[in-house]
C-alpha positions as CSV (number, residue, x, y, z in Angstrom):
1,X,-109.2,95.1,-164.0
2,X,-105.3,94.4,-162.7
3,X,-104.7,93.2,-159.7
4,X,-103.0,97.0,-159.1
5,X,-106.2,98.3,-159.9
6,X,-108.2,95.9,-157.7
7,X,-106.4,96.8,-154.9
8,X,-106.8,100.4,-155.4
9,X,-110.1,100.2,-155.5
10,X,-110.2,97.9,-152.5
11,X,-108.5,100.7,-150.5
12,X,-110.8,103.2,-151.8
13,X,-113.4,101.6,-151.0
14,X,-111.9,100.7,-147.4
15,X,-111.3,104.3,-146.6
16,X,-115.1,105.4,-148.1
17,X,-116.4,103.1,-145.3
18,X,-114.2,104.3,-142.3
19,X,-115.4,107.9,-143.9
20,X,-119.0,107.4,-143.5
21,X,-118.6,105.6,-140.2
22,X,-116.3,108.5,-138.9
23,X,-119.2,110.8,-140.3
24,X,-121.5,109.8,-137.2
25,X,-119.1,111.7,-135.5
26,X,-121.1,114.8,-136.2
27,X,-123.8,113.9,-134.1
28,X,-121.4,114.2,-131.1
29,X,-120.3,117.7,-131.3
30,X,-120.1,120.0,-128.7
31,X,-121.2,117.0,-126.3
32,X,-117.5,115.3,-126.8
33,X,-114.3,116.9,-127.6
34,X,-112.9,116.1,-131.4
35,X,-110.4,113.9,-129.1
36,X,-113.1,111.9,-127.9
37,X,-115.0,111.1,-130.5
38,X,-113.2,107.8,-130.7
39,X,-114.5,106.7,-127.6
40,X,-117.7,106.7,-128.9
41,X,-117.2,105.4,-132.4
42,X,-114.3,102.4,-132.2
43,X,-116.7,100.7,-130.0
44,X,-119.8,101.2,-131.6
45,X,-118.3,99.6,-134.3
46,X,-116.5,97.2,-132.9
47,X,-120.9,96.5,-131.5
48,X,-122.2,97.4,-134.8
49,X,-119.7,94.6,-136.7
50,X,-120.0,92.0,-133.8
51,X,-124.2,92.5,-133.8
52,X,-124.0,92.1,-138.0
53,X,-122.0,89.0,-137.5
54,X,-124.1,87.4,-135.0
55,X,-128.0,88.2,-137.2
56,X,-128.2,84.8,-138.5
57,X,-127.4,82.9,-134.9
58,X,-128.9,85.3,-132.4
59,X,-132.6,83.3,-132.2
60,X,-131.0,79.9,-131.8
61,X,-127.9,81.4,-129.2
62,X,-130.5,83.3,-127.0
63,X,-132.8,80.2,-127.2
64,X,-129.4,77.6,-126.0
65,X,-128.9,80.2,-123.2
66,X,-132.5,79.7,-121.6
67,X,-131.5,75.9,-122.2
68,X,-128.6,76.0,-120.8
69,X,-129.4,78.5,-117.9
70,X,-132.1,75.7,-116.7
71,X,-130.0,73.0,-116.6
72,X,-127.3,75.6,-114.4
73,X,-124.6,75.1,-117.0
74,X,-122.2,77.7,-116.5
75,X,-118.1,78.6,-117.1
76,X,-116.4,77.1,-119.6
77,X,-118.7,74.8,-120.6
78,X,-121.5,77.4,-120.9
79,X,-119.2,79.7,-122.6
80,X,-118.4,77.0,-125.5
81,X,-121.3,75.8,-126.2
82,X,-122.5,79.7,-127.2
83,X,-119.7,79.9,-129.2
84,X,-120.1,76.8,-131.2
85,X,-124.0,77.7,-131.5
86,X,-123.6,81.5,-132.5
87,X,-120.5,80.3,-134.8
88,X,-117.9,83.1,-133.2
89,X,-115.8,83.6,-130.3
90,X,-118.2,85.4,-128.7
91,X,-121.9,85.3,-128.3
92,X,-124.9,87.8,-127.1
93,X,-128.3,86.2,-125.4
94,X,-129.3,89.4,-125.0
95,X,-133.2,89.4,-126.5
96,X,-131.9,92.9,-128.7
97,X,-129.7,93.6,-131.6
98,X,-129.6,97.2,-133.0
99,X,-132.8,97.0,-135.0
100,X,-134.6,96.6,-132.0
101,X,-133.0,99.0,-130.2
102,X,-133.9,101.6,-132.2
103,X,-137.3,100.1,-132.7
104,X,-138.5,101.3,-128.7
105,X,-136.8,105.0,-128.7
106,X,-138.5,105.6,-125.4
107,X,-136.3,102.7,-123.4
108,X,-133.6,102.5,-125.4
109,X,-130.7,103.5,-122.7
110,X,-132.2,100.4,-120.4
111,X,-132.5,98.1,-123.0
112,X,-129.0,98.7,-124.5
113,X,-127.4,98.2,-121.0
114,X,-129.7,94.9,-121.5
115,X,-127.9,94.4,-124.8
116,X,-124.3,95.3,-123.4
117,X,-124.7,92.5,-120.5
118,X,-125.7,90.1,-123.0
119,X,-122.5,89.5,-124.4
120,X,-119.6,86.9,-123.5
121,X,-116.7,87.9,-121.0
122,X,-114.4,89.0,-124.1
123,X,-116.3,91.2,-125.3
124,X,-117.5,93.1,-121.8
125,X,-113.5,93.1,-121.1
126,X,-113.2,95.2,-124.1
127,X,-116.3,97.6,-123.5
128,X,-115.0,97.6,-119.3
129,X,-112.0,98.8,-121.1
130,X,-113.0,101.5,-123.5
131,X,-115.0,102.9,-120.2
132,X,-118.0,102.6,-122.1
133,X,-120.7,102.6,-119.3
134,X,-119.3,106.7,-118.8
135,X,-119.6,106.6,-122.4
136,X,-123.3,105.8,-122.3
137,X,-123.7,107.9,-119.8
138,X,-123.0,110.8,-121.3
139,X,-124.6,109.9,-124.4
140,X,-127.6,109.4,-122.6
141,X,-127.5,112.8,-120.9
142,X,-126.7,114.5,-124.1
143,X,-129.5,112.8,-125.9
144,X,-127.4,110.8,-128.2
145,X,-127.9,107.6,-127.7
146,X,-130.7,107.5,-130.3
147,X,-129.1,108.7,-133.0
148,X,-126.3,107.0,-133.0
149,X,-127.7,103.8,-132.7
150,X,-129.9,104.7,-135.8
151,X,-126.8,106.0,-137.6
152,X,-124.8,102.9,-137.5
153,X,-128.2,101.0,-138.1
154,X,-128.5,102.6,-141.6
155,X,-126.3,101.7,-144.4
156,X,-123.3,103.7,-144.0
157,X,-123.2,101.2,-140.7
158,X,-123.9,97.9,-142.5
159,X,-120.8,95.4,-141.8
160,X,-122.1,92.3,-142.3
161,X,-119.6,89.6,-143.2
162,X,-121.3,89.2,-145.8
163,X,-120.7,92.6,-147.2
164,X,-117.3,93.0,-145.5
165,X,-114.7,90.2,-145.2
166,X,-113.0,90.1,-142.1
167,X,-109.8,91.5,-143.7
168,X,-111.9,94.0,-145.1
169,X,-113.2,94.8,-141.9
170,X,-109.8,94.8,-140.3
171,X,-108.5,97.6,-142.2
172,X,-111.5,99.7,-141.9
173,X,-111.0,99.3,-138.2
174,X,-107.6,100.0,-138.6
175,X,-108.1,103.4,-140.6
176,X,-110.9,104.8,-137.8
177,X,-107.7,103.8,-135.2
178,X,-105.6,106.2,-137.6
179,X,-108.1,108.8,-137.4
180,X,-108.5,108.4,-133.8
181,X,-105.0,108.7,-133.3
182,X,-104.6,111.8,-135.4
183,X,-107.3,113.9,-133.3
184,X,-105.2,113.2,-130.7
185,X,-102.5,115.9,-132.0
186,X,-99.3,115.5,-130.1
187,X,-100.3,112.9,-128.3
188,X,-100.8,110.6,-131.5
189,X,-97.6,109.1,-130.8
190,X,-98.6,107.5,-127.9
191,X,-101.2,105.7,-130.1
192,X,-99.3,105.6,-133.2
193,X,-96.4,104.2,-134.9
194,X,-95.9,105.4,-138.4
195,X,-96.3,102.9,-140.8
196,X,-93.1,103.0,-143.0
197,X,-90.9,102.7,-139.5
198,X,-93.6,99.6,-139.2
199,X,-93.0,97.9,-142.3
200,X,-89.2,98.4,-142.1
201,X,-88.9,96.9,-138.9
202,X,-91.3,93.8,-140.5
203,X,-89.1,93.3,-143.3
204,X,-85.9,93.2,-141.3
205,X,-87.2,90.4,-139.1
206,X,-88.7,88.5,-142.2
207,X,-85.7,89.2,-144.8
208,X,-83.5,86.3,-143.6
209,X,-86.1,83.5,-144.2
210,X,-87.7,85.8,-146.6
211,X,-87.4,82.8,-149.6
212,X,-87.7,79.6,-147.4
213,X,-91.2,81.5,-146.2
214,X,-92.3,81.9,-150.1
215,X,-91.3,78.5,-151.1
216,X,-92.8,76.5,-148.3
217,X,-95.1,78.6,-145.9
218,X,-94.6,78.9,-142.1
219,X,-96.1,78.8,-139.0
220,X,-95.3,81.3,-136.3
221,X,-95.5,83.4,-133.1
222,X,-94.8,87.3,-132.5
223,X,-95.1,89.3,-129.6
224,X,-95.5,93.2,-129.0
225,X,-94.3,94.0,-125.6
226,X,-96.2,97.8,-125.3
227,X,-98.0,96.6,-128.1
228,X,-100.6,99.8,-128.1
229,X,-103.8,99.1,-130.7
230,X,-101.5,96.2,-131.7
231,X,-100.4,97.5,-135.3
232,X,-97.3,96.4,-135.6
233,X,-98.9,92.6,-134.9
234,X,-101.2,93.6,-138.0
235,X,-98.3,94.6,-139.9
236,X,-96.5,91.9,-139.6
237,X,-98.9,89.7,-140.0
238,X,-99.7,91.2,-143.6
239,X,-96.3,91.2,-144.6
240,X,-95.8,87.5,-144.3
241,X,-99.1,87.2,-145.6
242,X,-98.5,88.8,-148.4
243,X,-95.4,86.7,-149.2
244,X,-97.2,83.3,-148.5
245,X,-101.1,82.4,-148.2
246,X,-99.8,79.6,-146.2
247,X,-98.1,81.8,-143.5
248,X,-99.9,81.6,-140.5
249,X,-98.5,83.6,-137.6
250,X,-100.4,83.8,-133.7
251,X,-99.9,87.1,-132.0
252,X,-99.6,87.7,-128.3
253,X,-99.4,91.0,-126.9
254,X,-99.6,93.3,-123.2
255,X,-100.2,96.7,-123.0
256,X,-100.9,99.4,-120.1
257,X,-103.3,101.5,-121.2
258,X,-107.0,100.3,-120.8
259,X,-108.8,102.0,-123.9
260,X,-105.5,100.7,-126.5
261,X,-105.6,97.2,-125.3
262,X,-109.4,97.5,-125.7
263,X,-108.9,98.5,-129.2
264,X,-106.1,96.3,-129.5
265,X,-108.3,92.8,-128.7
266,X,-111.4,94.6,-130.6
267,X,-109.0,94.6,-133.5
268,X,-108.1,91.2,-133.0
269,X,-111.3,89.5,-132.9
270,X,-112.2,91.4,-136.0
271,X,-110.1,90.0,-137.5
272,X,-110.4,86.7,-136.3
273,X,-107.2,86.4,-134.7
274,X,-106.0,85.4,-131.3
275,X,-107.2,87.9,-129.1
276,X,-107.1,86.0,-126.0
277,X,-103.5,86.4,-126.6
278,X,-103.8,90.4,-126.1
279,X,-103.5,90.9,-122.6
280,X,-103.6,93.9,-120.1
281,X,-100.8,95.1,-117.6
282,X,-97.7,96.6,-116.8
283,X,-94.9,93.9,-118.7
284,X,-92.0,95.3,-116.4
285,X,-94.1,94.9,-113.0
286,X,-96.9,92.0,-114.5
287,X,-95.2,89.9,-117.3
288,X,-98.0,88.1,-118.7
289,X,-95.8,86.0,-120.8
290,X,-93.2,84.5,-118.4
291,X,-91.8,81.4,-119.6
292,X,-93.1,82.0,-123.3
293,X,-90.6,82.1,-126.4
294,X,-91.6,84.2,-129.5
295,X,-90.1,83.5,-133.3
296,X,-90.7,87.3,-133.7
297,X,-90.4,90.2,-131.7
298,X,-91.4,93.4,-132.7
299,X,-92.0,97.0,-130.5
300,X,-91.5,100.4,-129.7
301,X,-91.8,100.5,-126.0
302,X,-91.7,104.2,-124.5
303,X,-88.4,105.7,-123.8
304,X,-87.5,109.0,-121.5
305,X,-90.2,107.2,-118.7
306,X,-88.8,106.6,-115.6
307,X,-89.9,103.2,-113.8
308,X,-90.4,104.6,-110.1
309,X,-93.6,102.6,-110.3
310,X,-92.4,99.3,-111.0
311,X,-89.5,99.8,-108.8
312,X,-90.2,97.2,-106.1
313,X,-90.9,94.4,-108.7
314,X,-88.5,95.0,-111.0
315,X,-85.5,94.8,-108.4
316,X,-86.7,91.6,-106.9
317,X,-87.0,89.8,-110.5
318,X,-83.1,91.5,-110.8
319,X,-81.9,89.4,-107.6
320,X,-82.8,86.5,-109.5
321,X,-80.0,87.0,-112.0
322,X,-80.3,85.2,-115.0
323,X,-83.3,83.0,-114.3
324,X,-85.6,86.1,-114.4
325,X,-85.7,89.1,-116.9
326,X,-83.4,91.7,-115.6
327,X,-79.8,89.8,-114.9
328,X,-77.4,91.6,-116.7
329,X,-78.1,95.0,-114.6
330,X,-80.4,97.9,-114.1
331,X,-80.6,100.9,-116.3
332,X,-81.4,104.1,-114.5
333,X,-84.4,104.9,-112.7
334,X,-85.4,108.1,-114.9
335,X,-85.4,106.0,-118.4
336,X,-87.1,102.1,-118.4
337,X,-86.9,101.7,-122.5
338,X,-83.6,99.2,-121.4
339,X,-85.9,97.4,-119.4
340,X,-88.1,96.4,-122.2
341,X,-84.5,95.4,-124.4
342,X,-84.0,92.7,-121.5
343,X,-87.6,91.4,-121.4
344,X,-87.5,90.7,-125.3
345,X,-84.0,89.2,-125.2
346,X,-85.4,86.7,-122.6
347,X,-88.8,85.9,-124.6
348,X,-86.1,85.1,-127.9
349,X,-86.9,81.5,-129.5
350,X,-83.8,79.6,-129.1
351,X,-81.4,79.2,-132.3
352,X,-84.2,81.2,-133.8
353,X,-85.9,84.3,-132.6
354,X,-85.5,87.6,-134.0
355,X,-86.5,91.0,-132.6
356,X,-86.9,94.8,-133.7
357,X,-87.2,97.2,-130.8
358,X,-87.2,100.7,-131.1
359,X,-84.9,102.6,-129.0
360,X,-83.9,106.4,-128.4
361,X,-80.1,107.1,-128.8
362,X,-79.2,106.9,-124.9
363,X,-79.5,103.2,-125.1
364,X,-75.9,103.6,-126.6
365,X,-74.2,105.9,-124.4
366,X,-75.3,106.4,-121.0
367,X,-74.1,105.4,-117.9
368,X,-70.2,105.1,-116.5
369,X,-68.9,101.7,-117.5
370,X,-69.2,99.0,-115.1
371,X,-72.8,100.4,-114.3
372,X,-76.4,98.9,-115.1
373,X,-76.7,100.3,-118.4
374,X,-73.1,99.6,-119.6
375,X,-73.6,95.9,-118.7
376,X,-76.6,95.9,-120.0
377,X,-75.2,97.0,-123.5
378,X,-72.6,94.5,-123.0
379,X,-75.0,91.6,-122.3
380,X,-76.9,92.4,-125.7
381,X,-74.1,93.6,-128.0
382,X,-71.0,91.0,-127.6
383,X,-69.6,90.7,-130.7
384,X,-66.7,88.3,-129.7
385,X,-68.7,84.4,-129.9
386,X,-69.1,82.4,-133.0
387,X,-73.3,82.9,-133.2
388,X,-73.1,86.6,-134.5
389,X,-72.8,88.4,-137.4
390,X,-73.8,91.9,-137.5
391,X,-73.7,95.5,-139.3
392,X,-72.9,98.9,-138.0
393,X,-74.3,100.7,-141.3
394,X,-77.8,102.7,-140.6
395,X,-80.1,101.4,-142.9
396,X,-82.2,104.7,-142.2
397,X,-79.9,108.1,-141.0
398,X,-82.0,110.7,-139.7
399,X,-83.4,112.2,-136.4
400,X,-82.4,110.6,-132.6
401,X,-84.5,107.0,-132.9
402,X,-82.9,104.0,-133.5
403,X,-84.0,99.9,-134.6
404,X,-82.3,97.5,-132.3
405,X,-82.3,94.1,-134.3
406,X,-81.5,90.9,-132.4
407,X,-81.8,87.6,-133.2
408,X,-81.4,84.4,-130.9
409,X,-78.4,82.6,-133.0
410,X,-77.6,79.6,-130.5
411,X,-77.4,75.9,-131.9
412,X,-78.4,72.8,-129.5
413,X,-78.1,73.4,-126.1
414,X,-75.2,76.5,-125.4
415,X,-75.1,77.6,-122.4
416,X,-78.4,79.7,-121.2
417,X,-78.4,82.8,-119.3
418,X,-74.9,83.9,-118.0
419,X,-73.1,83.4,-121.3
420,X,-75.9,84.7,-123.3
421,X,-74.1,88.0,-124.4
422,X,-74.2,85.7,-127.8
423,X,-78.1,85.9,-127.7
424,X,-78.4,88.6,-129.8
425,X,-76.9,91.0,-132.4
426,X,-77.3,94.7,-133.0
427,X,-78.4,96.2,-136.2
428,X,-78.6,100.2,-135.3
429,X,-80.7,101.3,-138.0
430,X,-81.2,105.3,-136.9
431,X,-85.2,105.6,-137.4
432,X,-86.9,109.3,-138.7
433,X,-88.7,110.7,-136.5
434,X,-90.8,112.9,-138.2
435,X,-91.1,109.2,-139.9
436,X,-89.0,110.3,-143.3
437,X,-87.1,107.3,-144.8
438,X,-83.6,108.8,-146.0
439,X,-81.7,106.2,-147.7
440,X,-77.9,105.0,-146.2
């Protein structure tokens, strides 16, 4: 078989799985909306993948705990110990896994809140999250708690390392995310970036070191500012996968909305990345990254949303000037995506750092000159210093959405801050946005 072959057949089999798993779905109808059957399924699977991976070290984990729990060993050095014992990031000492759950149908909604408090703090930050406990809840009054335990118990629920690789695994998750996304209808977006835009925006951040990556390997950082279920990490962390096994790349994130970050870290320790690194909060009001620096910056915060509610933290990190985010100016009120330019431009790796933002076509036009937007344009897109070079031709032409590409192209120690207008270059590449690419 070619390796074309292979790989079709690796994706077939991929989207088989996420098929049967999506199939438990019917067991919720008329109790949840199509829209909601996600909250049920991501994280039972995210359980039902975490409780396969765990089988072989549960007896000797739950064992430690007791241990450990009479000695009055708690914190960190409770929390690593687990982990080294159960051979994960994360741990249960709960005394049940899904078998026997469903083995006592008569107790089986106190017993899985038993199970649910038995795991470590990651793992109850991503059920808190995914409002799971309301979840239950209504499971529990439908009468389908049962069931679906049983169904992902069977063997169209079987994800065992051992029978799915964590890659594997990743892309399964990744395709019930795509399906979740879609039963969303018009509000998919807010879930969803397409993939092609995705990929595009990957390989213009890569394309410059695209051979010295090949030839030697490379260890890096990337961060998604509204980074949503955390795809375009994924993505990018394929695509320089797929042009080195020795790239290694460590992903930090933030994100707003409680049930995507939930599915965002759930992805992430699936896939045996750094999910501490996913973080929740506002990133124009709460910047969980100050101070950081990223090789790679890649996002599609929203645009056309006003920022009335960060208002009071985002105008005193302003009257900092250039020692916090928001120097050059402020946008205004009615439209924040600006806001987002700035925090990337900051969070740029000196000499080094590249980002691809995605941006509606006000970023280019509004606002009178001499006003917040205007200087704000002017800050990123100075053309006149010595560390640019940059191209006006769309490398897609279609539709009101555009790729801002900037890249940090300082040497030593220039001048920070104030005379950073030579921080970054534009590339306007106009983006689809029924997500079409149209050739230049």
């Amino acid at each position: 078989m070619s390796m074309t072959e292979l790989q079709k057949q690796t994706n077939t089999n991929i989207q088989a799985k996420a098929n049967l798993i999506w199939e438990i779905a019917t067991h919720l109808v008329g109790l949840f909306k199509p829209h909601e059957y996600g909250k049920v399924i991501l994280p039972m699977t995210v359980l039902k993948r975490f409780d396969d991976a765990l089988k072989s070290t549960k007896t000797a984990v739950v064992e430690m705990a007791k241990k450990l729990d009479a000695q009055h060993v708690e914190g960190a050095a409770r929390d690593g110990i687990l982990c080294r014992v159960s051979g994960y990031d994360f741990y249960n000492t709960s005394n049940y896994d899904f078998a026997k759950l469903i083995a006592d149908p008569d107790n089986v909604e106190i017993n899985f809140e038993a199970y649910l408090q038995g795991f470590s703090a990651n793992i109850k930050d991503i059920i808190d999250n995914f409002d799971f406990t309301n979840t239950v809840k209504l499971m529990v009054k439908g009468g389908v708690l049962f069931v679906t335990l049983q169904e992902f118990n069977s063997a169209k629920g079987d994800m065992s390392p051992e029978k799915i690789t964590s890659a594997d695994m990743g892309y399964i998750f990744e395709e019930l995310i795509r399906k979740f996304s879609e039963s969303y209808d018009e509000q998919a977006g807010a879930h969803f970036t397409s993939r092609d835009i995705i990929y595009l925006m990957t390989e213009l951040l890569v394309a410059p070191e695209k051979a010295e990556i090949m030839a030697e390997g490379c260890t890096k950082t990337a961060y998604d500012m509204a980074m949503g279920t955390s795809q375009m990490l994924g993505c990018l962390t394929e695509r320089l996968r797929a042009i080195s096994e020795d790239a290694a790349l460590t992903c930090f994130g933030q994100e707003f909305n409680p049930e995507t970050y939930a599915i965002a870290k759930a992805d992430m320790l699936i896939k045996g990345g750094n999910a501490s690194g996913m973080k929740y909060g506002d990133t124009l009001s709460d910047d969980a990254f100050t101070g950081y620096e990223f090789d790679y910056i890649i996002s599609n915060p929203p645009f056309g949303i006003d920022w009335k509610r960060e208002k009071s933290q985002v105008e005193a990190e302003a009257k900092k000037g250039f020692d916090g985010r928001f120097g050059p100016g402020l946008p205004a009120i009615s439209d924040g995506q600006m806001l987002f330019m700035l925090n990337g431009v900051k969070k740029l790796k000196e000499g080094s750092g590249r980002m691809a933002i995605i941006q509606n076509g006000s970023s280019l036009f509004t606002g009178d000159a001499g006003s917040g937007a205007s200087e704000i344009r002017r800050y990123v897109g100075r053309l006149g210093g010595s560390h640019y070079s940059a191209t006006h031709r769309p490398v897609l032409q279609h539709g009101y959405l555009y790729i801002y590409l900037g890249a940090d192209q300082r040497q030593g120690h220039a001048p920070q801050r104030q005379g950073s207008a030579n921080r970054c270059q534009q590339v306007l590449c106009k983006a689809p946005q029924e997500h079409r690419l149209q050739a230049c």
